[in-house]
C-alpha positions, 0 to 999 in steps of 0.5 A: 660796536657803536660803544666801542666806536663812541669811546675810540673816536672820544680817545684820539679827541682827547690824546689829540687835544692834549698833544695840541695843549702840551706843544702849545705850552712847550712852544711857550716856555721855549720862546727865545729871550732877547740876547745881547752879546757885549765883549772887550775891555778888559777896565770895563769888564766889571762895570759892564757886568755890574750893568747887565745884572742890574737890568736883567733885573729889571728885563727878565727877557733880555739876556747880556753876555759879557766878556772882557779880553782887551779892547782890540779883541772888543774891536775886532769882534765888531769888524767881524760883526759877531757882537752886539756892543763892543767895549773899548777903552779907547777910540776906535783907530782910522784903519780899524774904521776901514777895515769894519767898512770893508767888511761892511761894518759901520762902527758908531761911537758912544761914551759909556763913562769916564776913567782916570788912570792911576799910576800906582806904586807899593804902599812902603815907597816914599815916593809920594809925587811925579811929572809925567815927563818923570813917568814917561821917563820911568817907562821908557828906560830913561830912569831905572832907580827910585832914587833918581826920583826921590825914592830909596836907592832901589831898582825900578820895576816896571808894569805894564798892561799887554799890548791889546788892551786899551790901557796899554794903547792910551798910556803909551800915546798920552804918558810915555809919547805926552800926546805927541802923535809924532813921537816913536817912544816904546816901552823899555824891554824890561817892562814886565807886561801883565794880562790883567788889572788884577795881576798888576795891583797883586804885583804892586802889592808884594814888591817894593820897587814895582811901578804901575797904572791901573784904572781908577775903579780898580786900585784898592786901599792897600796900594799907593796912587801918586799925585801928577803934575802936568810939567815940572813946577805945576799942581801936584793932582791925586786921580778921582772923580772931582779932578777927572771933571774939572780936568785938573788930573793929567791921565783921564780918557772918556770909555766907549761902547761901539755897535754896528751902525746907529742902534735899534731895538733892544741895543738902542734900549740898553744903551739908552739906559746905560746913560741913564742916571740909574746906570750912571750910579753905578758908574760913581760906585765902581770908581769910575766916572759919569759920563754925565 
């Protein structure tokens, strides 16, 4: 009876002591990572995710969600406080700013990096250079034929970013209205809105007569770019980093991330890197521009 006491009592030890051990190791491996959730532009989607892989690398603790959508979808996402880092391609507006303070939302600005953004036409059009007034003209409806342009006589087909994205918000304020906070100009009717930078270069691509813009870091060999004067007589400019820097092209905006007030913790650390010369790197890389 003893022996079998000694060995019941040394049993449950045991099975106790292991159970112990294995929680302990399950409560290990099940340790949170720290998680970042970053959403919106749609031009700063694949930066952002060339970013996250990069220092996930580097931090194996953190995890970086990344979604793109448009800017207004990054932006709402930050009024709504359900994302860390909110990606834009374009300054937050005073009533989006109001409308996060009411929801007690403090949103806080960073310049992540630079853009160009190309006006771009199929590789067989002989156009070759254009005003902003011209394009503003294109755009609006004022011009309908390339021949009024230096073109062949053909139709002009017009392609744009949809109404949520950034690009779409910063090409209509600064070509279409030519930075005039007072002008009500629009987009014709018959400007063919598409969801993506990728849907506008394969349209591009496969028609002659179609006109488009599309951020620097994304137009490919295959399509032509045009050269932009600033006014009828001035330089004729191509996008690129130099010109974007010494500010001689006319379409170039600073790229943002917006947080929820200053940043702490593992956000300050990311965005701390993002504007670090490692991340800055892969700014120049994707064909975008350093911010610094």
């Amino acid at each position: 009876m003893k022996r079998f006491l000694i060995l019941f009592l040394l049993s449950s030890f045991l099975l106790t002591s292991c159970g112990s051990a294995d929680s302990s190791a399950d409560a290990a491996s099940n340790s949170p990572a720290q998680y970042i959730e970053n959403k919106g532009s749609d031009t700063i989607v694949n930066l952002a995710l060339a970013w996250a892989e990069a220092y996930q690398v580097e931090h194996p603790d953190v995890r970086i969600s990344v979604t793109g959508g448009g800017s207004g979808t990054g932006i709402a996402a930050l009024i709504n406080d359900t994302v860390d880092l909110a990606n834009a391609s374009r300054q937050i507006k005073t009533e989006e700013i109001e409308e996060a303070q009411a929801k007690g939302v403090e949103p806080v600005e960073h310049i992540i990096a630079r853009d160009a953004i190309a006006v771009i036409v199929n590789s067989e059009n002989p156009v070759n250079e254009l005003t902003l007034q011209q394009i503003s003209d294109i755009y609006s409806g004022e011009i309908t034929n390339w021949r009024d342009v230096g073109g062949e006589d053909r139709p002009i087909v017009k392609l744009s970013r949809e109404t949520n994205s950034g690009t779409h918000v910063y090409f209509l304020e600064t070509v279409l209205r030519l930075g005039n906070s007072d002008d009500e100009t629009l987009f014709s009717m018959d400007t063919l809105l598409l969801p993506s930078s990728e849907g506008i270069i394969s349209e591009v691509r496969q028609n002659p007569n179609a006109v488009g813009y599309d951020g620097l870091g994304y137009v490919p060999d295959d399509v032509k770019m045009i050269a932009i004067a600033k006014e009828a007589g001035g330089e004729y400019v191509l996008p690129s980093i130099e010109t974007v820097n010494d500010k001689t092209y006319a379409i170039a905006r600073d790229l943002y991330m917006y947080t929820n007030g200053e940043p702490t913790g593992i956000i300050k650390d990311y965005l701390d890197w993002i504007l670090s010369a490692e991340a800055q790197q892969i700014v120049a890389e994707l064909g975008f521009v350093p911010a610094k």
